[in-house]
mmCIF file of the C-alpha atoms, coordinates in Angstrom:
data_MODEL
# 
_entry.id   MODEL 
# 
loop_
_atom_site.group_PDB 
_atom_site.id 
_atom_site.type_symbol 
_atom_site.label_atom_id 
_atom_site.label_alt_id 
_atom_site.label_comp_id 
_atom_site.label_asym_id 
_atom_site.label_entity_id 
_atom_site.label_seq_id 
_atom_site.pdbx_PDB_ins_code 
_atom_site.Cartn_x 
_atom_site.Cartn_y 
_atom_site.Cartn_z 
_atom_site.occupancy 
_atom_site.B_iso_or_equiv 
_atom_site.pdbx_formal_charge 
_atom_site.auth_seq_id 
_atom_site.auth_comp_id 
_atom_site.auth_asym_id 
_atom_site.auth_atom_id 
_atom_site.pdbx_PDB_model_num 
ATOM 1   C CA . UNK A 1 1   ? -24.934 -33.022 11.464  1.00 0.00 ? 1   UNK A CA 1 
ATOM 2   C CA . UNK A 1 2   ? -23.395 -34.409 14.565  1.00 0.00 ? 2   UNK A CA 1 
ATOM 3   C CA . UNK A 1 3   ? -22.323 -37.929 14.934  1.00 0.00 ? 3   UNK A CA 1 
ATOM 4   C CA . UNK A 1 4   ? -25.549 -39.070 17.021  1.00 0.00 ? 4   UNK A CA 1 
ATOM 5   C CA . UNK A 1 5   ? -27.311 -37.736 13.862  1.00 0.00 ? 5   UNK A CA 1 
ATOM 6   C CA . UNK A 1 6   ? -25.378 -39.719 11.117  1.00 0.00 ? 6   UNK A CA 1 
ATOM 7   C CA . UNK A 1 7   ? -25.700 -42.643 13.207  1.00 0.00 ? 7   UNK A CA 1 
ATOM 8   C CA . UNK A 1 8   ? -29.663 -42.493 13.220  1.00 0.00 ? 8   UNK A CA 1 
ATOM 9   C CA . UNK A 1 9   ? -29.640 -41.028 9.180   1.00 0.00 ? 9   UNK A CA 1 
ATOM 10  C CA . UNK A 1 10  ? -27.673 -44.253 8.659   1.00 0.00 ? 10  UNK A CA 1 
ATOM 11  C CA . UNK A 1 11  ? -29.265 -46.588 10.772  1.00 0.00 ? 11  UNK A CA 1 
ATOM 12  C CA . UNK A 1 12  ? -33.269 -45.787 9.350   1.00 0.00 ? 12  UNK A CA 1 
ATOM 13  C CA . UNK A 1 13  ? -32.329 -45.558 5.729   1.00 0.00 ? 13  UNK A CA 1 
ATOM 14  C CA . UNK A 1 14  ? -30.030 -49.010 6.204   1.00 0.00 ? 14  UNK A CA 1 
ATOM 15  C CA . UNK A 1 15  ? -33.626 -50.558 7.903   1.00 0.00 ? 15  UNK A CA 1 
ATOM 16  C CA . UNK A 1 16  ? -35.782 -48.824 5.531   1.00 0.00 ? 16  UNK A CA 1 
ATOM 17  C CA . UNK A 1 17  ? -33.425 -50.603 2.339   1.00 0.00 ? 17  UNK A CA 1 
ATOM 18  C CA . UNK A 1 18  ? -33.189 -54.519 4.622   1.00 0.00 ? 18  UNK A CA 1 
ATOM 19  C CA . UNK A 1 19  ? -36.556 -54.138 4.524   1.00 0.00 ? 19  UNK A CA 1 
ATOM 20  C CA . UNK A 1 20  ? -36.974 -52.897 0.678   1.00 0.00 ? 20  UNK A CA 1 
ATOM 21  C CA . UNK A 1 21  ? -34.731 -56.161 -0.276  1.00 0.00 ? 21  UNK A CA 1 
ATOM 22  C CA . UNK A 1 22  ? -37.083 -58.799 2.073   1.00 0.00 ? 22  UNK A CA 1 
ATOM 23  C CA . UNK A 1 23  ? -40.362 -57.154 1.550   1.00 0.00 ? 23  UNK A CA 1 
ATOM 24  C CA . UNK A 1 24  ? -40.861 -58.228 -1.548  1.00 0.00 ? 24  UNK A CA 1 
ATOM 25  C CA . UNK A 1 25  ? -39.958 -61.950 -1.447  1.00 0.00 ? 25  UNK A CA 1 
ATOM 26  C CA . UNK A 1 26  ? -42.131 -62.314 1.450   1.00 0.00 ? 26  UNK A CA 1 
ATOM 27  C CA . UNK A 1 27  ? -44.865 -61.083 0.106   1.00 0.00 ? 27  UNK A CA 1 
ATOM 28  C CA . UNK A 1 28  ? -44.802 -62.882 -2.836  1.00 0.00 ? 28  UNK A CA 1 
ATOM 29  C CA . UNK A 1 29  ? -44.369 -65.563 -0.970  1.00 0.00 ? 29  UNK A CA 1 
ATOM 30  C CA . UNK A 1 30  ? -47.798 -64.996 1.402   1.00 0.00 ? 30  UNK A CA 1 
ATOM 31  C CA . UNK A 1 31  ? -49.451 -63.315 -1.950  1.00 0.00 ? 31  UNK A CA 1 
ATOM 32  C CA . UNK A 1 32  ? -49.588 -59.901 0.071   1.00 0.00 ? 32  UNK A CA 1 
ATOM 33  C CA . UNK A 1 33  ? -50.960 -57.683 -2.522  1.00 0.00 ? 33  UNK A CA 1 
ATOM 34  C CA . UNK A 1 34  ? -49.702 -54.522 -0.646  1.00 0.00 ? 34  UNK A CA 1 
ATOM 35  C CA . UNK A 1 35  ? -46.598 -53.065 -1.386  1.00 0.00 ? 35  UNK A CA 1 
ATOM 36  C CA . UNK A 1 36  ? -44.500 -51.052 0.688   1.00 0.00 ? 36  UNK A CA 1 
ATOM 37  C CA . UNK A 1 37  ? -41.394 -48.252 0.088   1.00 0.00 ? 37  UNK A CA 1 
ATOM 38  C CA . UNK A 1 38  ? -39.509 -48.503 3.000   1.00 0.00 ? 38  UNK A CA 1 
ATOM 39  C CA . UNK A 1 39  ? -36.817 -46.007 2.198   1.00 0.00 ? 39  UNK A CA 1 
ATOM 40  C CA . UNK A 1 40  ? -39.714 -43.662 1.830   1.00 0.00 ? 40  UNK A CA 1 
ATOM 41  C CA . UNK A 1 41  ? -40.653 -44.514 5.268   1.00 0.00 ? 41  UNK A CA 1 
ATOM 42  C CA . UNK A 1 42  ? -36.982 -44.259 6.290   1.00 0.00 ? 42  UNK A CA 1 
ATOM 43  C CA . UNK A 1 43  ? -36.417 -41.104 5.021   1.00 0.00 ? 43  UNK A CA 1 
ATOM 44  C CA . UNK A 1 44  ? -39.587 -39.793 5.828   1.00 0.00 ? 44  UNK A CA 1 
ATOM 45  C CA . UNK A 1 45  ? -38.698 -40.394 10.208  1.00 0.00 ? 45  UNK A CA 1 
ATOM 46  C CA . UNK A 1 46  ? -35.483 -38.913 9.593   1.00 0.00 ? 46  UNK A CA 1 
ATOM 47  C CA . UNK A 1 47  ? -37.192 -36.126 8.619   1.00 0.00 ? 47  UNK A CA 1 
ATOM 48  C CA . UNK A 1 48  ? -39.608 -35.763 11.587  1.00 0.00 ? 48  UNK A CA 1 
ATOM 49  C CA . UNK A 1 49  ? -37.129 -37.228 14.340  1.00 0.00 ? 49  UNK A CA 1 
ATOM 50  C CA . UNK A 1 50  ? -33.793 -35.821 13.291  1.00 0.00 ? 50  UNK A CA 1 
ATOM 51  C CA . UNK A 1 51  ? -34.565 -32.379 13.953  1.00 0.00 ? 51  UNK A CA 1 
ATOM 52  C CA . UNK A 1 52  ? -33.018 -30.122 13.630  1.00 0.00 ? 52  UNK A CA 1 
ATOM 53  C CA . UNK A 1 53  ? -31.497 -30.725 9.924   1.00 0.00 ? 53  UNK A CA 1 
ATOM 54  C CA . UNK A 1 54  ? -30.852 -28.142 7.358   1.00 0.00 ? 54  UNK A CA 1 
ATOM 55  C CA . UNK A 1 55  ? -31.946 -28.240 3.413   1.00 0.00 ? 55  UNK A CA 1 
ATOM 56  C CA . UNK A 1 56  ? -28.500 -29.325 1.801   1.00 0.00 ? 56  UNK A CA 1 
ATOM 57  C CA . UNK A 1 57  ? -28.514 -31.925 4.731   1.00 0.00 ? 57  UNK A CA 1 
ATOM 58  C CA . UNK A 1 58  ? -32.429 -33.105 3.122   1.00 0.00 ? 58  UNK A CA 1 
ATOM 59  C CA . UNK A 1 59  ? -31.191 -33.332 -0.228  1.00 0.00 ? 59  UNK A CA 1 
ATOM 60  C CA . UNK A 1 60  ? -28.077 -34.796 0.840   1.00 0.00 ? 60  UNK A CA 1 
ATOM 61  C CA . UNK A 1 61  ? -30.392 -37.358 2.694   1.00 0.00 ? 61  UNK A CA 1 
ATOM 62  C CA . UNK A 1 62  ? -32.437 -37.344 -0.601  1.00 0.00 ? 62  UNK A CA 1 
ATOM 63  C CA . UNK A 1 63  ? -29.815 -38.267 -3.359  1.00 0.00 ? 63  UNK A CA 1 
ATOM 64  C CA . UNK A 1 64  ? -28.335 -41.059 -0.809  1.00 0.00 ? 64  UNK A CA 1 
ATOM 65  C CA . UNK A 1 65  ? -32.168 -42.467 -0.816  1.00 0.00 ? 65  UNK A CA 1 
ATOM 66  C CA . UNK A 1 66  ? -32.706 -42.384 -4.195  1.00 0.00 ? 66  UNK A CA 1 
ATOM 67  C CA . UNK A 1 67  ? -29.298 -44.301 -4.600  1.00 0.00 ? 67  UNK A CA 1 
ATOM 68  C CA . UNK A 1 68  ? -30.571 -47.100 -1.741  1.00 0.00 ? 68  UNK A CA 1 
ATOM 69  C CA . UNK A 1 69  ? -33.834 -47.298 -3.395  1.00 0.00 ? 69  UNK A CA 1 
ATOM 70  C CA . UNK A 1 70  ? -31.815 -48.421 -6.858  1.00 0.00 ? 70  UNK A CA 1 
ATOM 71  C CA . UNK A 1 71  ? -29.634 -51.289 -4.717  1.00 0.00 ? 71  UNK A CA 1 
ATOM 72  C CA . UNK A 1 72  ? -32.817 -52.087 -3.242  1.00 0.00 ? 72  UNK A CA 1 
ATOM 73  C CA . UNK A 1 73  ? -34.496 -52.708 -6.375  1.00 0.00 ? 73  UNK A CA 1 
ATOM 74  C CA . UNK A 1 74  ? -34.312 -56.424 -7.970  1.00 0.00 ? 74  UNK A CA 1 
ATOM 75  C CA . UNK A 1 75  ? -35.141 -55.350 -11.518 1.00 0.00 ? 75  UNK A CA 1 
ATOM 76  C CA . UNK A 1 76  ? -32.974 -51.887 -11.204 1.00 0.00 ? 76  UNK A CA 1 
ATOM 77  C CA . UNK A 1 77  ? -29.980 -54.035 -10.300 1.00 0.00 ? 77  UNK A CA 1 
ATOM 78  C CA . UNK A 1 78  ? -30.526 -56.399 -13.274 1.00 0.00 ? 78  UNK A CA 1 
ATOM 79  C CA . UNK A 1 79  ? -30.514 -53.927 -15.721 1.00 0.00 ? 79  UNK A CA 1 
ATOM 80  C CA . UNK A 1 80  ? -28.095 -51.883 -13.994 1.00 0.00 ? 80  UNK A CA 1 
ATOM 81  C CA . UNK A 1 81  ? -25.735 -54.945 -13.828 1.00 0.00 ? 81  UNK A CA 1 
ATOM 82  C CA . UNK A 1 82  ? -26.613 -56.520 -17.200 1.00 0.00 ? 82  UNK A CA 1 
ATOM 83  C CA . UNK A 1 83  ? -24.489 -54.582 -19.674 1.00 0.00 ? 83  UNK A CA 1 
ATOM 84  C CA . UNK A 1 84  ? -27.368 -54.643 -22.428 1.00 0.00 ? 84  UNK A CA 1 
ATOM 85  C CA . UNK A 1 85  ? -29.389 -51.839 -20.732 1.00 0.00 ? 85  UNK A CA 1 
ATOM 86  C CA . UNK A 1 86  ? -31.859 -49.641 -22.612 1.00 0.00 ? 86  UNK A CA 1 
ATOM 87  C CA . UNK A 1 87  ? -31.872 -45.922 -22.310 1.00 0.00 ? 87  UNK A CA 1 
ATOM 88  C CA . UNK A 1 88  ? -35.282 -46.130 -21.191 1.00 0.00 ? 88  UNK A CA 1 
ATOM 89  C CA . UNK A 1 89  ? -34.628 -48.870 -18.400 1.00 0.00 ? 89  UNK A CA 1 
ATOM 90  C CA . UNK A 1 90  ? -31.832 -47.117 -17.072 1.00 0.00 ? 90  UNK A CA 1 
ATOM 91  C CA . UNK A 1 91  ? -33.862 -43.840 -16.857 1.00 0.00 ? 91  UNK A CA 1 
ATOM 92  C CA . UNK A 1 92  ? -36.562 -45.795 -14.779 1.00 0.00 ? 92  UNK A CA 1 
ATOM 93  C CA . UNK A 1 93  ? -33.764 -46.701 -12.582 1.00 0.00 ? 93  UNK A CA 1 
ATOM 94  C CA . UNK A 1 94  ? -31.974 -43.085 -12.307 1.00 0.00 ? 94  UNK A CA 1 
ATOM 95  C CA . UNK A 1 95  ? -35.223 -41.249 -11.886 1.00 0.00 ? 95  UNK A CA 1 
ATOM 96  C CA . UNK A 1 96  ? -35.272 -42.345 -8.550  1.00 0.00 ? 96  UNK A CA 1 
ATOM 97  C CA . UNK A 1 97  ? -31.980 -39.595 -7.797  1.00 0.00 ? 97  UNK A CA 1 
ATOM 98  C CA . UNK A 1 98  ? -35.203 -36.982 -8.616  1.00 0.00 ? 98  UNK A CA 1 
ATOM 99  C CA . UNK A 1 99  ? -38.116 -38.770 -7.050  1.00 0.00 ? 99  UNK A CA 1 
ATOM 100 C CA . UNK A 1 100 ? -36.825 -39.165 -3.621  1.00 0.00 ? 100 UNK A CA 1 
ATOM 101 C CA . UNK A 1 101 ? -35.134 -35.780 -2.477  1.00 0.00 ? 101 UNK A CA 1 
ATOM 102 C CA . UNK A 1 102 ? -38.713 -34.632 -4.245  1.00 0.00 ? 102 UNK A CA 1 
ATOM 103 C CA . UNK A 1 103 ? -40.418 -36.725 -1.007  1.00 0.00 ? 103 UNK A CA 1 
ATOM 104 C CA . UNK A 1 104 ? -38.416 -36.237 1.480   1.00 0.00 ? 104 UNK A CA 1 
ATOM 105 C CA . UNK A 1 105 ? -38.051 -32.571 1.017   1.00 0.00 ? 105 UNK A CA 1 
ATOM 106 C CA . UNK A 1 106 ? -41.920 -32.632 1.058   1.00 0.00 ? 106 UNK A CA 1 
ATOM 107 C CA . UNK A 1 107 ? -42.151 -34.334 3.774   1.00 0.00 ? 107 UNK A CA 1 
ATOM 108 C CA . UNK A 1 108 ? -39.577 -31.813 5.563   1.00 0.00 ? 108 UNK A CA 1 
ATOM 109 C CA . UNK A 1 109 ? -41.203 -28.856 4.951   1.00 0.00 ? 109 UNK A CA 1 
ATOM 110 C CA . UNK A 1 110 ? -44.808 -30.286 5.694   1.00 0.00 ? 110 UNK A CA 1 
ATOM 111 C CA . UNK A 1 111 ? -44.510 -32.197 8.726   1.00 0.00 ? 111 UNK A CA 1 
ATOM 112 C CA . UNK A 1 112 ? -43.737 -28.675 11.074  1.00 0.00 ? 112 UNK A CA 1 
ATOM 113 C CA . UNK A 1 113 ? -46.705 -27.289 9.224   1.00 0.00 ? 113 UNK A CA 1 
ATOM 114 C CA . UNK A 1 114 ? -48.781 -30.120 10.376  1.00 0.00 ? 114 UNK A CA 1 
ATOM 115 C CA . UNK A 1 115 ? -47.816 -30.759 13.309  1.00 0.00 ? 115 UNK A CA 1 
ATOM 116 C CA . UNK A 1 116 ? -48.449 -26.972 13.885  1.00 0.00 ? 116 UNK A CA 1 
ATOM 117 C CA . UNK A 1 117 ? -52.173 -27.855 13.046  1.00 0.00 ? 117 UNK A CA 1 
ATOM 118 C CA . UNK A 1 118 ? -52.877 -31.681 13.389  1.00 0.00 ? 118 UNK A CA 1 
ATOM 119 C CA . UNK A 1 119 ? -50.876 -32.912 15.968  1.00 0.00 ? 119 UNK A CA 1 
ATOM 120 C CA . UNK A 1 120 ? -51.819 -36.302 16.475  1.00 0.00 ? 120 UNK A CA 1 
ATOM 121 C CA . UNK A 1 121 ? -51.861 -36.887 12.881  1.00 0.00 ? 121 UNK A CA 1 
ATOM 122 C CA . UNK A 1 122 ? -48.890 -35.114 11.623  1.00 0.00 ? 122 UNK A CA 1 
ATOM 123 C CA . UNK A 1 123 ? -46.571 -38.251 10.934  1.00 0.00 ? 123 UNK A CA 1 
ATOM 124 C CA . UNK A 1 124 ? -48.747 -39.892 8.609   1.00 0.00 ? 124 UNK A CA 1 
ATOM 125 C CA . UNK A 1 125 ? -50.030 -36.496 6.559   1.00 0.00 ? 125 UNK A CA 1 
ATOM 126 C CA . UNK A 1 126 ? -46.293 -35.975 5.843   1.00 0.00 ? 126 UNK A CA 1 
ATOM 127 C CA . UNK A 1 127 ? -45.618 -39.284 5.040   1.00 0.00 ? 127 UNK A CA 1 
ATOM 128 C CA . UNK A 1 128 ? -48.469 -39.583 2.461   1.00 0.00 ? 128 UNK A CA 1 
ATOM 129 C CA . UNK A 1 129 ? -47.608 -36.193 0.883   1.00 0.00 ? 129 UNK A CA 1 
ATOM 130 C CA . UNK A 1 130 ? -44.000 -37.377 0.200   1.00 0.00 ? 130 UNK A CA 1 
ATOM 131 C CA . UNK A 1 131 ? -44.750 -40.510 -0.846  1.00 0.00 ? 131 UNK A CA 1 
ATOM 132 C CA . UNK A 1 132 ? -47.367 -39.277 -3.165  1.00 0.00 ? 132 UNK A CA 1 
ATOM 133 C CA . UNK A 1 133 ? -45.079 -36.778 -3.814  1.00 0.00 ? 133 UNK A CA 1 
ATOM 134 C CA . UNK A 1 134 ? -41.842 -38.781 -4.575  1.00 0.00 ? 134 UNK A CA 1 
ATOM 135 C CA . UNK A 1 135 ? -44.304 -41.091 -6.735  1.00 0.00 ? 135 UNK A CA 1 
ATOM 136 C CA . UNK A 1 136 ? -45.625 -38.303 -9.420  1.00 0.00 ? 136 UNK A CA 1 
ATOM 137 C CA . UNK A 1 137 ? -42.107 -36.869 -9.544  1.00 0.00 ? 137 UNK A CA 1 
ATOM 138 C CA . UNK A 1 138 ? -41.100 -40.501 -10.797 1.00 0.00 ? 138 UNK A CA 1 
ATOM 139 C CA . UNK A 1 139 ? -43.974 -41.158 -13.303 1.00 0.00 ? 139 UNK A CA 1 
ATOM 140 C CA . UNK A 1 140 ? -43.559 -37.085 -14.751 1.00 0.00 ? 140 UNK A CA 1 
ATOM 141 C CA . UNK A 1 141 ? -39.901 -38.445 -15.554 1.00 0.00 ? 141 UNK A CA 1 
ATOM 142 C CA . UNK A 1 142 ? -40.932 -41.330 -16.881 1.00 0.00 ? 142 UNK A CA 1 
ATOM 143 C CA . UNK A 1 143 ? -43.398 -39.295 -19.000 1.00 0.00 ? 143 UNK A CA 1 
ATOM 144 C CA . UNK A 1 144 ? -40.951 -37.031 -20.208 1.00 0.00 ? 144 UNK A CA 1 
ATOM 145 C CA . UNK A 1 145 ? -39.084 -40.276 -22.140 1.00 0.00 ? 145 UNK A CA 1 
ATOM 146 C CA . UNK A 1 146 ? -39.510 -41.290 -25.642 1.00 0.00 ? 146 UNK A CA 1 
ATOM 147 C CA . UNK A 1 147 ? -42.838 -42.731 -26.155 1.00 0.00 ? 147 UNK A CA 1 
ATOM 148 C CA . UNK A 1 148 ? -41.923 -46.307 -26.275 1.00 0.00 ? 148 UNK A CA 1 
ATOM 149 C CA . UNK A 1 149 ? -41.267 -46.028 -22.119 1.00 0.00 ? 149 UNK A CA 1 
ATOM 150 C CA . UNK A 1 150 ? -43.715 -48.010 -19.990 1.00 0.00 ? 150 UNK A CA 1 
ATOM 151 C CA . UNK A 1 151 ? -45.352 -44.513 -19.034 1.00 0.00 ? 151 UNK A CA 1 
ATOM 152 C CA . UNK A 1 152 ? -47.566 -44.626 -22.648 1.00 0.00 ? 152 UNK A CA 1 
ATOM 153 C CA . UNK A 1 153 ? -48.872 -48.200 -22.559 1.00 0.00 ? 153 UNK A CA 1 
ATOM 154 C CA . UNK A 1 154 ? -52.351 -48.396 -22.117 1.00 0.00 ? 154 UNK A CA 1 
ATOM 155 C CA . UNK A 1 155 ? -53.413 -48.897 -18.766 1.00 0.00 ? 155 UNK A CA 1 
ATOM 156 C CA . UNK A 1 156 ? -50.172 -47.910 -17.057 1.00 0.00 ? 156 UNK A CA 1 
ATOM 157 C CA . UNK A 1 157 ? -50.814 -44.894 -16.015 1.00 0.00 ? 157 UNK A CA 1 
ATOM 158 C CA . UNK A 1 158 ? -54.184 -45.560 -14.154 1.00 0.00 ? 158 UNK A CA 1 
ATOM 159 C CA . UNK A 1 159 ? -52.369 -48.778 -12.630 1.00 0.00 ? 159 UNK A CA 1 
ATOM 160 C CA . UNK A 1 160 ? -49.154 -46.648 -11.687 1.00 0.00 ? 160 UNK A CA 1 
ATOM 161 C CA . UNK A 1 161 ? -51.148 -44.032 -9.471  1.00 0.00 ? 161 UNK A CA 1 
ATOM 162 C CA . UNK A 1 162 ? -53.197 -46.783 -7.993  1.00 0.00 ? 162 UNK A CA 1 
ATOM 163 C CA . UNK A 1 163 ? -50.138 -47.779 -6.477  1.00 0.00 ? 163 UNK A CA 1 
ATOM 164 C CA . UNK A 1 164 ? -48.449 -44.773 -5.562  1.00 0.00 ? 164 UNK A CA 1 
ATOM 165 C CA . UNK A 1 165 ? -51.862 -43.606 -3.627  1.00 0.00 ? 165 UNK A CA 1 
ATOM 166 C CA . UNK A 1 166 ? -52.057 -47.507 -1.615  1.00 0.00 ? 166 UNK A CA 1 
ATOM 167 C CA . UNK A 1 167 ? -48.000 -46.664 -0.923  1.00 0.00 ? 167 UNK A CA 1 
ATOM 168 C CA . UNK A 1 168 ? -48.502 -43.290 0.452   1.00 0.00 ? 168 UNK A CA 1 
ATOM 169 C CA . UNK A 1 169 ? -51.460 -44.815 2.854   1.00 0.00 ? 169 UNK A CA 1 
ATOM 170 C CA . UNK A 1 170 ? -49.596 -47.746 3.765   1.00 0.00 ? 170 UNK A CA 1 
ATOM 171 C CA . UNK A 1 171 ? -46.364 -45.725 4.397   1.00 0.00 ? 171 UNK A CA 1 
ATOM 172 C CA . UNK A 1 172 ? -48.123 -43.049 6.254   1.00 0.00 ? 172 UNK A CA 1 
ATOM 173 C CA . UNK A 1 173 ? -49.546 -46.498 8.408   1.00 0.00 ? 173 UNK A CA 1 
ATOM 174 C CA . UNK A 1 174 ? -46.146 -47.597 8.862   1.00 0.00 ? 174 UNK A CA 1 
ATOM 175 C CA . UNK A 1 175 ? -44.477 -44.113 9.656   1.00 0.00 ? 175 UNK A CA 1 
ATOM 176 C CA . UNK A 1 176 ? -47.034 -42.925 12.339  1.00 0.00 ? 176 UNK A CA 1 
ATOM 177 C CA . UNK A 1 177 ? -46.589 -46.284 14.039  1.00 0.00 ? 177 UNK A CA 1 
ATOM 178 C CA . UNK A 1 178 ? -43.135 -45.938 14.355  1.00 0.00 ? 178 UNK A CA 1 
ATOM 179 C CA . UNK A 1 179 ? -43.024 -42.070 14.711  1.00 0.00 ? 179 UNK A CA 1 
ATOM 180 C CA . UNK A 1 180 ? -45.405 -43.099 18.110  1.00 0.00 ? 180 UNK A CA 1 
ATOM 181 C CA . UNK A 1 181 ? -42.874 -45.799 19.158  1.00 0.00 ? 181 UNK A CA 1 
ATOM 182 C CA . UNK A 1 182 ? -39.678 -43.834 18.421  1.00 0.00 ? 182 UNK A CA 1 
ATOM 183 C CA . UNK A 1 183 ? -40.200 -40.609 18.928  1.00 0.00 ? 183 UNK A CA 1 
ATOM 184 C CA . UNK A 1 184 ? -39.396 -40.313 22.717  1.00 0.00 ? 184 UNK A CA 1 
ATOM 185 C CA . UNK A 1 185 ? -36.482 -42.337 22.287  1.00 0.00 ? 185 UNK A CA 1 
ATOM 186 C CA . UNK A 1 186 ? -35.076 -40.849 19.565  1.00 0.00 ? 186 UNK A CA 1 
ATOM 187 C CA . UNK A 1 187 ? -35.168 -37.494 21.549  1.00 0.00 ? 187 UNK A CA 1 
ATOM 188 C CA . UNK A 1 188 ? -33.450 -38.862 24.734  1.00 0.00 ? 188 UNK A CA 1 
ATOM 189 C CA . UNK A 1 189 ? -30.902 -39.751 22.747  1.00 0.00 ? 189 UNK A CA 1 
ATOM 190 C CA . UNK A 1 190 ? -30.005 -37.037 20.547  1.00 0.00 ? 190 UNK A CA 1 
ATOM 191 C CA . UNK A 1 191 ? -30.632 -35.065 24.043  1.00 0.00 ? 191 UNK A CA 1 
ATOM 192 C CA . UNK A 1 192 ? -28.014 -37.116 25.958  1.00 0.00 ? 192 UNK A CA 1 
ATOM 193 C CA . UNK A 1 193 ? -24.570 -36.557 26.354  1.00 0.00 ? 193 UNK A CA 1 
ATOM 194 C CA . UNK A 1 194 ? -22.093 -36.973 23.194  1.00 0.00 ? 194 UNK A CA 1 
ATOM 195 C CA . UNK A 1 195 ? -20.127 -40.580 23.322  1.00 0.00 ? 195 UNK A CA 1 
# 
């Protein structure tokens, strides 16, 4: 990657975890009932607007999410930070290191496919595959733990998905909005001449 790439890698996934940190107090705040993954979003326009970027580079991209997506988290920090963490809280925390180069390397190998096909709609396909995508990688983790993880109490697992599916549809919202706003910019400027 060149420098005009970094910058913009940096830039959306730094945006994408601001707005992972505020997100949630606001909407607690005006009872929104929706949530939102921004670093999914993040990672999922670097993806379509950073082109072009090779597969070590999407993992790369990936691992660095799932790390953002950790700091961004109020109750992964707490146990994190705590000293008296479980095995299986710390494993909810670490299995987002899997579940995001999982979405974003979805979302990197789908979106030329679909924009092949669906033009218009492209952004958000992507961006709901990865998000649904990084969101089953995370619960089969979780599922893989000892049984006393959150994964086998009744009702989680029907609750879980129903939140990774309004996610991906809110994130795909989100990332063909800004794929529409950004995407002519973003070219011009990778296109112009190096600082």
């Amino acid at each position: 990657m060149n420098a005009k790439e970094v910058f913009l890698v940096v830039a959306f996934l730094l945006a994408g975890t601001l707005l992972n940190i505020g997100y949630p107090v606001v909407a607690m705040a005006y009872a929104i009932p929706v949530s939102i993954e921004f670093v999914i979003a993040a990672y999922c326009l670097v993806a379509m607007l950073v082109v072009p970027l090779r597969m070590a580079e999407i993992a790369a991209i990936g691992i660095l999410a799932g790390i953002l997506t950790i700091l961004s988290n109020y109750v992964h920090i707490v146990t994190l930070i705590s000293g008296h963490a479980s095995w299986p809280a710390l494993c909810m925390a670490f299995a987002n290191l899997a579940s995001e180069p999982a979405g974003i390397i979805v979302c990197f190998i789908a979106f030329p496919c679909l924009a092949a096909r669906v033009r218009a709609a492209a952004p958000f396909a992507a961006a709901f595959l990865a998000t649904i995508a990084s969101g089953l990688t995370y619960l089969a983790l979780l599922l893989l733990l000892p049984p006393h993880i959150p994964a086998t109490q009744p009702g989680f697992l029907e609750a879980f998905l129903m939140r990774v599916v309004i996610a991906a549809i809110v994130n795909a919202v989100v990332v063909q909005v800004v794929f529409m706003v950004a995407d002519q910019p973003v070219k011009r400027y990778l296109a112009g001449p190096d600082a």
